[in-house]
C-alpha positions in Angstrom: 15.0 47.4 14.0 13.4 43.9 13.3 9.9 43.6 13.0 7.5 41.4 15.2 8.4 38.5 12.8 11.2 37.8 13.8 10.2 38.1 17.4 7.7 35.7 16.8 10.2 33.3 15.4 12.6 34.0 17.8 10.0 33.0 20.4 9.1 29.7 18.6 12.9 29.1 18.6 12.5 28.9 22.3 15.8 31.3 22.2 14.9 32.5 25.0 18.1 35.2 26.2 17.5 36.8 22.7 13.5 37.3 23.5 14.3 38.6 26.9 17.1 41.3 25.6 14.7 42.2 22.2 14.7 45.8 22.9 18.9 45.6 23.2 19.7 43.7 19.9 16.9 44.0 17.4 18.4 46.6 15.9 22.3 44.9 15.3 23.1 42.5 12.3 23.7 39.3 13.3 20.2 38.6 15.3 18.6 38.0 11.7 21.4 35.7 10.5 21.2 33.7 14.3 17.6 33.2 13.8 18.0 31.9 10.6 21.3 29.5 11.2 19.4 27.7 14.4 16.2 27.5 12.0 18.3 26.0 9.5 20.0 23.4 12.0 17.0 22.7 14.2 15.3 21.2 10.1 18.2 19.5 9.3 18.8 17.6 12.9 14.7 17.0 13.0 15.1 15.4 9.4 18.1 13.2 10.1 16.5 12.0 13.1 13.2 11.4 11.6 15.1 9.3 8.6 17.1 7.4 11.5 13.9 6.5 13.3 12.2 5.4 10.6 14.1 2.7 9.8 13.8 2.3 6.2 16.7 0.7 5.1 18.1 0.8 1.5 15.7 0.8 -1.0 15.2 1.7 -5.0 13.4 4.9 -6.3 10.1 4.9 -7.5 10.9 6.4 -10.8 13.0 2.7 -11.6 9.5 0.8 -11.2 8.6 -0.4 -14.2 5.3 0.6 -15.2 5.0 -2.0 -17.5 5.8 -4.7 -16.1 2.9 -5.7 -13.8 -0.5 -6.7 -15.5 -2.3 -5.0 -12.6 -1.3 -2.2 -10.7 -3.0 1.0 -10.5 0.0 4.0 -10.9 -2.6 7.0 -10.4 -3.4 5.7 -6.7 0.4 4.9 -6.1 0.8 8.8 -7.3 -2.1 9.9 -5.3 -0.5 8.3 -2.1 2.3 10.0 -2.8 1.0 12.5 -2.1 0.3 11.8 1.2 -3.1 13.0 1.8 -4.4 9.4 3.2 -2.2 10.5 6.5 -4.3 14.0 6.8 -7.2 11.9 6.3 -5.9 9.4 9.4 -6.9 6.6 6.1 -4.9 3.2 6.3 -3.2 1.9 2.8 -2.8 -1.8 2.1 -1.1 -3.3 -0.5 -2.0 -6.9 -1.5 0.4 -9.0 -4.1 2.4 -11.9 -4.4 6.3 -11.9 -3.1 8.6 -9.9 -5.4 6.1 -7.7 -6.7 7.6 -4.2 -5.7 4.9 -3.7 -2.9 7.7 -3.1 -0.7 9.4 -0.5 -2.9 6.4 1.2 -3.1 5.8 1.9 0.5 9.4 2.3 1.4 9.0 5.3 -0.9 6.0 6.8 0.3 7.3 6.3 3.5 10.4 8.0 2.6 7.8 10.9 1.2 6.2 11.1 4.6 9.8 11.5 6.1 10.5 14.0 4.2 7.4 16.0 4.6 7.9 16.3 8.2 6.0 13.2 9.8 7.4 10.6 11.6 7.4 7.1 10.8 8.0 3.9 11.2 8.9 0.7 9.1 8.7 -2.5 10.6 8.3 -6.3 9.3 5.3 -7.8 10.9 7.8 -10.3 12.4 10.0 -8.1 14.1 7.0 -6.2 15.6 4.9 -9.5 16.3 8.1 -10.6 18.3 9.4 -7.5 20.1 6.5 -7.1 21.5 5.7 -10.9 22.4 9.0 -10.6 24.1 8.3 -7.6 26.5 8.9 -9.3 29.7 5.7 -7.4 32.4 2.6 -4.9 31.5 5.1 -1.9 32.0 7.5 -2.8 29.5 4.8 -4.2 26.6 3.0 -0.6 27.8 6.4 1.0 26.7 6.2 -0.7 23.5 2.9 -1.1 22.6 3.4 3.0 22.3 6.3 2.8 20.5 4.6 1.3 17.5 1.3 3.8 18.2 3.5 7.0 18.4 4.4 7.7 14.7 2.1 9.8 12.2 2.6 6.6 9.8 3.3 2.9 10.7 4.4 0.7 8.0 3.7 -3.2 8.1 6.0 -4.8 6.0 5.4 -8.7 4.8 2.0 -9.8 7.0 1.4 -13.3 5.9 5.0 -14.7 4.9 5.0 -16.6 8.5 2.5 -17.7 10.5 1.5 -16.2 14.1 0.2 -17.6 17.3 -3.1 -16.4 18.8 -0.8 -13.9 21.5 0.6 -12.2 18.4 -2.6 -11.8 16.6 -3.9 -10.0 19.9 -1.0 -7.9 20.0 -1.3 -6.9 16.2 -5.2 -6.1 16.6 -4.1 -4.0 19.9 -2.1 -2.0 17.5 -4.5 -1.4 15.0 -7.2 -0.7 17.7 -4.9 1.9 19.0 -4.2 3.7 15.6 -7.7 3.7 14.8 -9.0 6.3 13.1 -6.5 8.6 14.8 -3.1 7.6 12.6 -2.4 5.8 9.5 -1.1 2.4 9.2 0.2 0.8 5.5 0.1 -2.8 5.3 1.6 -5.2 2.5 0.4 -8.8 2.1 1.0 -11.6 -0.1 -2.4 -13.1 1.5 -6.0 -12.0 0.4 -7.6 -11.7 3.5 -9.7 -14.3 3.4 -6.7 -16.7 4.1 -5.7 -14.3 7.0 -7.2 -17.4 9.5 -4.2 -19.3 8.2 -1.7 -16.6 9.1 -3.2 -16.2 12.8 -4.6 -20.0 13.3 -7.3 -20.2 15.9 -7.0 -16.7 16.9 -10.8 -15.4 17.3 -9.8 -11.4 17.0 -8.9 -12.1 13.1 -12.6 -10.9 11.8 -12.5 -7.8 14.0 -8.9 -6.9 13.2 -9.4 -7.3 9.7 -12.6 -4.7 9.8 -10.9 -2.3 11.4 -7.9 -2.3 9.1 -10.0 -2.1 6.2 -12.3 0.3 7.2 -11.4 4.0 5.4 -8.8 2.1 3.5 -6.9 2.3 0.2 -6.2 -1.1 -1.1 -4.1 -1.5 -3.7 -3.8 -5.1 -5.3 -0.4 -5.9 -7.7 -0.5 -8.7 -10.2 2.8 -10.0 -11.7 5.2 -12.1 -12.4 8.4 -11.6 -9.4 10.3 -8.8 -10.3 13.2 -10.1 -8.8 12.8 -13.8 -11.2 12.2 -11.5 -14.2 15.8 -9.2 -13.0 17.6 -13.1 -12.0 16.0 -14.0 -15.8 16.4 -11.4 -17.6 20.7 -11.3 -15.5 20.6 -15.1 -17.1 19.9 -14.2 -20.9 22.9 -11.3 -20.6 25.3 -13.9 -18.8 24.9 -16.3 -21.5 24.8 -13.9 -24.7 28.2 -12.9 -23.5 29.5 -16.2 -23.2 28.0 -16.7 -26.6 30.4 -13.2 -27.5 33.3 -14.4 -25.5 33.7 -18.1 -27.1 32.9 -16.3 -30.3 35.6 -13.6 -29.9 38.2 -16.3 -28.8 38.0 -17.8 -32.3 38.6 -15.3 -34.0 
C-alpha cells in the first residue's frame, strides 16, 4: 500500500480518477510508476514551453567569454547573477557597454539560467517591444499586451539606446517598468550612460522618472572593451592572411 506521499502527489497531479479510486489501487504496481511517468512529462512539456516562450534565440555559452579580454567587467557579479537570487529579491540588472561587448551573451545566459530553474521569461529587443505595442490598435488590445510583457518572472531588454524613440514609446516603456516594479525583475542592456537617455527618448518628460525606477534596487554592471566581434573579424583577418602567406609558400616548393 502506498503511503500518503504519493497521495499527496497524486493530488497535486490533479489525477483526479486515481485520487478518487485510492483505496482500490494503492496497493497494485503500476500507480507508483504512473505518478512518476506524468511527473516526468508534465517537467519536460513545462520546460520546452518555457524555452519556446522565452524567445532566446541562438546564443554562445558563458564558459567561451573571455575573461580577459575586457578591461572592465566584473565576473563575480556576472557569477552572482547567475545565480539568480536578484529575481527572489524582485531586483532589476542592467548592463551598460558599448556594442559588441558580450552584454548580450551575458543575459541571454542568465536568462537561459532562469529558464531552466523553472521561471518564465522573456527576451525582447527594445525595438520590437517599443513597436508591438505602439501598434496595438484600441485600449483592449494594448491592455492585452501591455500584460504580456508584465506577466513573466524575468523580462529581458535587449539593445535600449541603439535607435531612437518617440515620446508614445517612452510612455509605454515607463508603463512597463512602472508595472514590474518592485514586484518582478527586469534586465536591461545599453550602450548609452543614462545621462544621454534624453537623446534616446527626445522630448519625452517621463525619462527622469523612468530612469529612477529602473535603477532603484538595481545591479549595474558596466563592460569596457574593445568589440568582441572586431577583435573575432581581426583576429579571422591575421589567420586568413598567414595561410595565404603558407599557401603561396607551399606552392613554391
Amino acid at each position: 500500500m502506498l503511503d500518503s506521499h504519493w497521495l499527496d502527489r497524486a493530488k497535486k497531479l490533479q489525477l483526479h480518477g486515481l485520487v478518487a479510486h485510492w483505496d482500490n489501487i494503492a496497493d497494485l504496481n503500476w500507480v507508483k510508476e504512473l505518478i512518476q511517468w506524468e511527473e516526468i512529462e508534465r517537467t519536460q512539456r513545462s520546460l520546452a514551453r518555457r524555452i519556446t516562450d522565452a524567445s532566446l534565440g541562438a546564443f554562445k555559452d558563458l564558459i567561451d567569454f573571455d575573461w580577459d579580454w575586457p578591461e572592465t567587467c566584473d565576473q563575480q557579479l556576472i557569477e552572482e547573477l547567475m545565480g539568480l537570487e536578484f529575481i527572489k529579491e524582485k531586483a532589476n540588472v542592467i548592463l551598460c557597454g558599448p556594442n559588441g561587448v558580450g552584454k548580450t551573451m551575458i543575459v541571454k545566459n542568465i536568462a537561459y539560467q532562469a529558464v531552466m530553474k523553472g521561471h518564465a521569461v522573456l527576451f525582447t529587443s527594445a525595438g520590437n517591444m517599443l513597436n508591438n505595442l505602439a501598434s496595438q490598435d484600441g485600449d483592449h488590445a494594448l491592455r492585452r499586451r501591455l500584460n504580456y510583457y508584465s506577466r513573466p518572472n524575468l523580462l529581458v531588454i535587449d539593445e535600449v539606446g541603439y535607435l531612437s524613440y518617440s515620446t508614445r514609446h517612452a510612455d509605454l516603456l515607463f508603463e512597463i517598468i512602472n508595472r514590474r516594479y518592485d514586484e518582478k525583475s527586469i534586465i536591461v542592456t545599453t550602450n548609452r550612460p543614462f545621462g544621454e537617455w534624453n537623446e534616446i527618448f527626445p522630448s519625452a518628460s517621463c525619462v527622469v522618472s523612468l530612469i529612477d525606477r529602473l535603477i532603484h534596487n538595481s545591479e549595474i554592471l558596466n563592460i569596457e572593451a574593445e568589440s568582441y566581434r572586431l577583435k573575432e573579424s581581426k583576429e579571422k583577418a591575421k589567420k586568413r592572411q598567414e595561410q595565404r602567406k603558407k599557401n603561396k609558400k607551399d606552392s613554391k616548393k
